[in-house]
N, C-alpha and C positions, 0 to 999 in steps of 0.2 A: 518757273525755276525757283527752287527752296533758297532764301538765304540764307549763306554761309557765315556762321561767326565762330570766333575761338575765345575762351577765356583762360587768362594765366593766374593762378594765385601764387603768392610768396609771400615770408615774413619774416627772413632768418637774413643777415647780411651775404649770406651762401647763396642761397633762394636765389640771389641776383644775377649769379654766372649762369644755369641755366637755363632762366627764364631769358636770358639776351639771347641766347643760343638758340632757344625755343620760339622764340620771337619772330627769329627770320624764317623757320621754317610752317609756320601757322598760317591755315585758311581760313580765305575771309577776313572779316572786320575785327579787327585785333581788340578786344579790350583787356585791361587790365590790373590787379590790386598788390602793390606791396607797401608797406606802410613806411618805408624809410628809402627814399627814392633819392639820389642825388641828382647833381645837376648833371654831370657826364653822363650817368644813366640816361637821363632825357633825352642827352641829345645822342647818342647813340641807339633810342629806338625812333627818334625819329617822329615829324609830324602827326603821323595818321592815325596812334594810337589812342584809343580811348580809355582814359582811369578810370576806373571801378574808386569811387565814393570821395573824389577828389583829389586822388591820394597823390597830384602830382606837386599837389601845394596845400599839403596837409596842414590844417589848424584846427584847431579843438584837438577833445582827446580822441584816442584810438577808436574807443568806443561808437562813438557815433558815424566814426567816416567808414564803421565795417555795417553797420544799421542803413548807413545809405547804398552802399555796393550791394548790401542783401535787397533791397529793394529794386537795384539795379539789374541786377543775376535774374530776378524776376521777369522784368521783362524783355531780357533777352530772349531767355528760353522759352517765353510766349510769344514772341514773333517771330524768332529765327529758326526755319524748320530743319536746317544743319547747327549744330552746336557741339565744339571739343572744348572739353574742361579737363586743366592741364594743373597740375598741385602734388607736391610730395606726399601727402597724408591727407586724409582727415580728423586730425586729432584737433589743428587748428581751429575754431566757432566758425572762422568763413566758410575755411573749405570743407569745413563737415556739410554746412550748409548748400554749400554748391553742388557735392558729390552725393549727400543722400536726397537730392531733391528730386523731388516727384516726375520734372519733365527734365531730368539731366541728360543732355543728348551722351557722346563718347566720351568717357573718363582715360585719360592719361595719368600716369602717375610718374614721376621723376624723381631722379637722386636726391636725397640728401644725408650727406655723409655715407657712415658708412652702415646706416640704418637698412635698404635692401639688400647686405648679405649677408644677415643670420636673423635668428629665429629672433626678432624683436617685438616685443609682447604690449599688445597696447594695455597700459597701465588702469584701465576706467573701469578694470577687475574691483576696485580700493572704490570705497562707495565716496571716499575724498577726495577723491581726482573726478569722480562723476558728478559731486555737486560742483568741485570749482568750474569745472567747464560749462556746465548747465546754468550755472549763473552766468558766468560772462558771456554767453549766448541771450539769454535771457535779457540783459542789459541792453544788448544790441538789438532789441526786438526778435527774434531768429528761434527756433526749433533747433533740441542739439540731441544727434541723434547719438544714444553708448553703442560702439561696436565692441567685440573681440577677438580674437586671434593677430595675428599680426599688422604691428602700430601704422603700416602704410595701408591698411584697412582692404588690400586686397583677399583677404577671405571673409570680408562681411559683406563684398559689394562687386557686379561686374565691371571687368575693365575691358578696355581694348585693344590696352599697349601701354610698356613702358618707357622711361627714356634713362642708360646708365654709361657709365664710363666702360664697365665690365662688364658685360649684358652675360657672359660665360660665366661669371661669378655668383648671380645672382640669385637668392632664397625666394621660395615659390615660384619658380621659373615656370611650370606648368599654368599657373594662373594669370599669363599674359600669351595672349593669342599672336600680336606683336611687339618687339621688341627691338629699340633703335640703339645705337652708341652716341653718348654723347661726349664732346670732344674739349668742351672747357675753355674754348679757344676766344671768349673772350676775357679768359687772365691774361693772358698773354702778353707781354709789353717788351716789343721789338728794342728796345731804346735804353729797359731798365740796364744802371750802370753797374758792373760785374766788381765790385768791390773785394768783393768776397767773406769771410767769418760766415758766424755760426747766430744764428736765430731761436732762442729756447721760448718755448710756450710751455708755461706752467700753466697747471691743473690741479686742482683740489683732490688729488687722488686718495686722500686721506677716507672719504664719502666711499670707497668702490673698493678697496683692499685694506681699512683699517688703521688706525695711528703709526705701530710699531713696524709695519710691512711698511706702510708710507716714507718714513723714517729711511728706513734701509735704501729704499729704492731711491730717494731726494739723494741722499749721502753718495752713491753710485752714479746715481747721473750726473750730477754735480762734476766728482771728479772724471767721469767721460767725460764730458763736454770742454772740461781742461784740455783734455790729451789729443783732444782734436785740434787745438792753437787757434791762434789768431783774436781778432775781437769776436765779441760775445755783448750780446744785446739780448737784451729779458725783455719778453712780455707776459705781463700777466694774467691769468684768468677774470672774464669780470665778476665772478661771485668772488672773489679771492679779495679780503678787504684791509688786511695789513703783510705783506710776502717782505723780505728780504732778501735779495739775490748776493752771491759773494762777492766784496768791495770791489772789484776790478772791472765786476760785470756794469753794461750800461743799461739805466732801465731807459726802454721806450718810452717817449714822450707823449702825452696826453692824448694828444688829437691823433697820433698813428695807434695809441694802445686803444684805440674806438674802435679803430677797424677790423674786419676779419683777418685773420694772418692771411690765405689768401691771396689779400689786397697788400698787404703789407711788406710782404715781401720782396714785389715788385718796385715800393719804393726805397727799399734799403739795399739790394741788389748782392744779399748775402744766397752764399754757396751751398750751405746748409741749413737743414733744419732739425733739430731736435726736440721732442716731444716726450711724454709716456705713454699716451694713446688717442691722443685725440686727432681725431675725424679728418682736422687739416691736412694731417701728414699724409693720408690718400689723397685731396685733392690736390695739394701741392705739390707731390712726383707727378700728376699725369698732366697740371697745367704747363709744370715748369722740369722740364725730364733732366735738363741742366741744374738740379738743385738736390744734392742727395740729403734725402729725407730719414731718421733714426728717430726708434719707437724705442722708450728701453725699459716699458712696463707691462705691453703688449701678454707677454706669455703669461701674466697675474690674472688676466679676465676671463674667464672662464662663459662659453657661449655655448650654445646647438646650432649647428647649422642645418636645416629640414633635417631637428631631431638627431642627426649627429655627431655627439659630445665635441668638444673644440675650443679653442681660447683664440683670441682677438689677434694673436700672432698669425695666424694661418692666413685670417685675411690682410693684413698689411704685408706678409709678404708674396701674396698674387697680385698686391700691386703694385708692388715696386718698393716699397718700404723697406729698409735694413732692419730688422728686428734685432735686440740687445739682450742677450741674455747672463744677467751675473748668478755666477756660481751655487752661493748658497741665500738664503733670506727666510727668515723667521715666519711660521707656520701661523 
């Protein structure tokens, strides 16, 4: 009888809600890679799992502890004549490495964000984004393979199934033979205390719709986020290196502004959340369906969904999302 093993990649503090979820449903010999593990992590998957390049007590730099996992991915897939390999994309150096690899048993591919549903275009078009990646492979010892068409790499590669919150929602739906729902249930925290307020994540939106459209829409949500009451806590983006929230608001504190919102919300125990478009505000309606979530830039992004035309409103609100539409805003 072939042995059974499964391997999970992740590398995004997001990465981690599915991967727990994905965890418990995995055959065979569980191993593992995410580079920022915490301790609760741990102990919620529990003994028997195996880390891919130590990454359960990570030291040194990144670099190396993915040069040993790729060594490791090695000789799984040479002894275990069952193997599912379980990663949101391959754009990452590991999981390129795991998914284009010569003996990769079944490729799974899983959410992140809200990347599977629209036409998201793997960037390694730009001959700068193919040598950064080919270098930090390179570093880690590793072959990095360029794909294109869509950045979750299922039109350069077969799969066998994916795993989404919205499996009805999802781009390239033809291109997974099966498809599971995933249910996000380990955000969950039965306990979190229901305070209430409103939770704002800012975003550099200035990068995706321009200074003066930025402008407008900051000034807009701003005063939304007033008329909504109560307390109000900022957090900021981390590319984001000097923001100023309005004096009333509280900025989050150091060690919770680390975390994914996600996670963060669970410990502040606020009602709402407020955003312009980022990623969170899907996974936070479907972890936490008592938390109404508001997008109020949504309609400015302009997308394809298989080809098309569409703006990033459409999908925030198939999932649950309030999308914010103001009136007028500079061209």
């Amino acid at each position: 009888m072939a042995r059974i093993a499964s391997i999970l990649i992740g590398f995004t503090p997001f990465h981690l809600l599915p991967m727990l979820e994905l965890a418990g449903e995995a055959q065979g010999e569980l191993h593992l890679f995410h580079p920022d593990l915490r301790a609760d992590v741990l102990h919620a998957l529990g003994p028997k799992v195996s880390y891919l390049g130590g990454c359960d007590a990570p030291r040194g730099p990144r670099v190396l502890r993915y040069r040993r996992a790729g060594r490791e991915i090695d000789r799984i897939l040479r002894e275990y004549g069952d193997v599912a390999l379980y990663a949101p994309h391959p754009f990452n150096p590991l999981a390129n490495y795991a998914l284009f690899h010569p003996q990769a048993g079944r490729r799974y591919i899983y959410q992140d964000g809200i990347l599977n549903y629209y036409d998201a275009r793997s960037p390694l078009a730009s001959w700068k984004w193919r040598l950064r990646q080919k270098a930090k492979a390179a570093l880690a010892g590793m072959p990095y393979t360029v794909y294109q068409g869509h950045l979750s790499g299922v039109d350069a590669l077969p799969v066998a199934g994916g795993y989404f919150t919205h499996p009805d929602m999802i781009a390239r739906a033809a291109r997974f033979p099966l498809v599971k729902r995933l249910r996000l249930a380990a955000a969950a925290a039965p306990d979190r205390p229901a305070e209430g307020g409103v939770l704002f994540l800012d975003q550099p939106i200035e990068q995706v719709v321009g200074n003066d459209k930025a402008a407008f829409l900051r000034a807009r949500t701003f005063a939304y986020v007033e008329r909504l009451g109560g307390k109000v806590i900022y957090k900021p983006h981390y590319t984001q290196k000097a923001v100023t929230p309005p004096p009333r608001w509280r900025m989050l504190d150091e060690a919770l502004a680390a975390l994914p919102a996600e996670e963060v919300v669970a410990e502040l125990g606020v009602n709402q959340v407020v955003s312009y478009f980022t990623s969170a505000l899907a996974n936070i309606v479907v972890a936490y369906p008592d938390i109404a979530c508001h997008a109020t830039a949504a309609d400015a992004v302009p997308i394809t969904i298989d080809g098309r035309p569409s703006t990033l409103a459409e999908l925030f609100e198939g999932f649950g999302v309030r999308v914010v539409r103001f009136d007028a805003k500079p061209d």
